[in-house]
N, C-alpha and C positions, 0 to 999 in steps of 0.2 A: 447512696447505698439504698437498695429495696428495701420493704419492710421487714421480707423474707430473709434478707442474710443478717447473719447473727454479726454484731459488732466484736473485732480482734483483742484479745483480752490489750491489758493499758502496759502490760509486760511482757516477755516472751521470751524462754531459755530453752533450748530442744536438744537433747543430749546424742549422741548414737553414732555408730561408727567410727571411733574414737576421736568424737569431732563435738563440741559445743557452739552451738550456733547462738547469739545473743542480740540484742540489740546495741544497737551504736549508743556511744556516750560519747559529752564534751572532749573526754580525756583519749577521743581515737581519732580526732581531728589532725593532729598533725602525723599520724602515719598514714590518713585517706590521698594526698598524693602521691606517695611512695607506691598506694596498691594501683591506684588508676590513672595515674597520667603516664601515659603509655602509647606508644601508635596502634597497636593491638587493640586496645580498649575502647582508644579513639576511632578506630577503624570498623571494628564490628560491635560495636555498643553504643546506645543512643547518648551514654555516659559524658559529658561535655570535658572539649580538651582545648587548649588545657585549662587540666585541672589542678587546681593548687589552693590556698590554705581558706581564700573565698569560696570556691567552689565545693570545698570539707563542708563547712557552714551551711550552704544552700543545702546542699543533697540532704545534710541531718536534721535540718528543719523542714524540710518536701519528704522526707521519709516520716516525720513526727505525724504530719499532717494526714500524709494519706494512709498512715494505721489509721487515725480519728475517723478519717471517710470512712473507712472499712473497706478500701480499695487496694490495700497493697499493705503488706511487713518485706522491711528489706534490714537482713541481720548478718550483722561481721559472722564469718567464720574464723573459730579458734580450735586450737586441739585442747585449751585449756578453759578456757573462758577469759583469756589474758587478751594478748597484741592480736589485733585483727590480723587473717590473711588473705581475705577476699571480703565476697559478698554472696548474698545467695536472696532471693526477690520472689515471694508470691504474689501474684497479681490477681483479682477476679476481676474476668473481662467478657465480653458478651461471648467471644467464641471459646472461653473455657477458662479451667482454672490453672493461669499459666505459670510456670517458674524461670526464672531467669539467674544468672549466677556471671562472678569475675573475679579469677586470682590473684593477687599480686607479681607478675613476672618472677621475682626472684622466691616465691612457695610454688611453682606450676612443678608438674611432674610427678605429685605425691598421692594423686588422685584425690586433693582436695571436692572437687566440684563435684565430681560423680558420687562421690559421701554427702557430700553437703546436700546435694539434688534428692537423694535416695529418703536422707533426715526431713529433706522438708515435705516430700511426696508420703510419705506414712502421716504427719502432723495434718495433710491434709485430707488423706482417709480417713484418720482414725480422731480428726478434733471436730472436723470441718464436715465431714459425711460424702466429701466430692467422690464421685466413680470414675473419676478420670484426672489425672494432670497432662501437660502439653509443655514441650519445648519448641519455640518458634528459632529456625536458626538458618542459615544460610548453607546448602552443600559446597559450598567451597573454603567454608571453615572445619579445616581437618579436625583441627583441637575440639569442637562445640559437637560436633559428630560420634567424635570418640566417647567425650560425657555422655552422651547420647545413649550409645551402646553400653559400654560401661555402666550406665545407671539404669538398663533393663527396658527403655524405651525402645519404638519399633514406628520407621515411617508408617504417619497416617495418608491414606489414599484422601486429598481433601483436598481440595485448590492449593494452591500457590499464593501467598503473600506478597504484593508485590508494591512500595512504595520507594521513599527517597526519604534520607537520613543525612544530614551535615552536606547536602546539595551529591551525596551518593547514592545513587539506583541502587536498590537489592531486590531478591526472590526468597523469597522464607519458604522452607519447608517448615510442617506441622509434622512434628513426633507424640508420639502420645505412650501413657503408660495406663492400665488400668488397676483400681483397687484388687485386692487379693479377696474381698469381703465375695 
């Protein structure tokens, strides 16, 4: 973490859109393979599959870690602040300050993510001071496209992303939103 970015408070609850975003606890370990072991998941998220009650563990302790770095908050999405039903992931990263997100298969459809996306793009205006967030995402993921839209983003004209993931080739588009400020 630079000297310039301000370390991520050591807790973090963001309310809005009839959605409570939280951070993970021991007690959401055994519903984290329910939400992401999935071939979706596995397919367009760097998210390891499968994933099961080891891989809950890992991610909660690489999630602990990298608030501490000051590189990343990755917080359960709730309607209540109860049972997880996704995820939603700010990242700061050299080419911007990025969000990422993933429902559980059986919550998809409710407009989870694009709430979620929208909650976490205000906390990063309005905590953080960023002038921009970014969604890096593939055009041939219909569903990541539609958050996309739905959360008010608009293709950025910028390169193309283009590496290899679980020994699969992709092309990332860059979406971007800018602050309201």
């Amino acid at each position: 973490m630079s000297s310039s970015t301000l370390p991520f408070p050591d807790r973090i609850e963001l309310t809005g859109e009839g959605l409570v975003l939280r951070d993970w606890t021991e007690a959401d370990l055994a519903a984290m393979p329910g939400l992401f072991d999935h071939p979706d998941i596995a397919y367009w998220t760097p998210i390891v599959s499968p994933f099961d009650e080891a891989a809950a563990h890992v991610r909660l302790a690489r999630a602990r870690q990298l608030r501490a770095e000051g590189t990343s908050i990755l917080l359960a999405i709730t309607v209540d602040g109860g049972a997880p039903l996704g995820e939603v992931m700010l990242r700061r990263a050299p080419e911007g300050t990025e969000i990422g997100y993933a429902v559980g298969p059986a919550y998809r459809g409710r407009g989870l993510a694009a709430r979620a996306v929208r909650v976490m793009a205000t906390y990063a205006f309005e905590q953080l001071g960023v002038d921009q967030v970014i969604l890096e995402l593939e055009a041939e993921n219909a569903a990541s496209v539609a958050v996309a839209t739905q959360a008010g983003f608009g293709l950025l004209d910028v390169p193309l992303i283009e590496g290899e993931e679980k020994g699969r080739p992709y092309v990332l588009q860059t979406w971007g939103l800018r602050s309201p400020r």
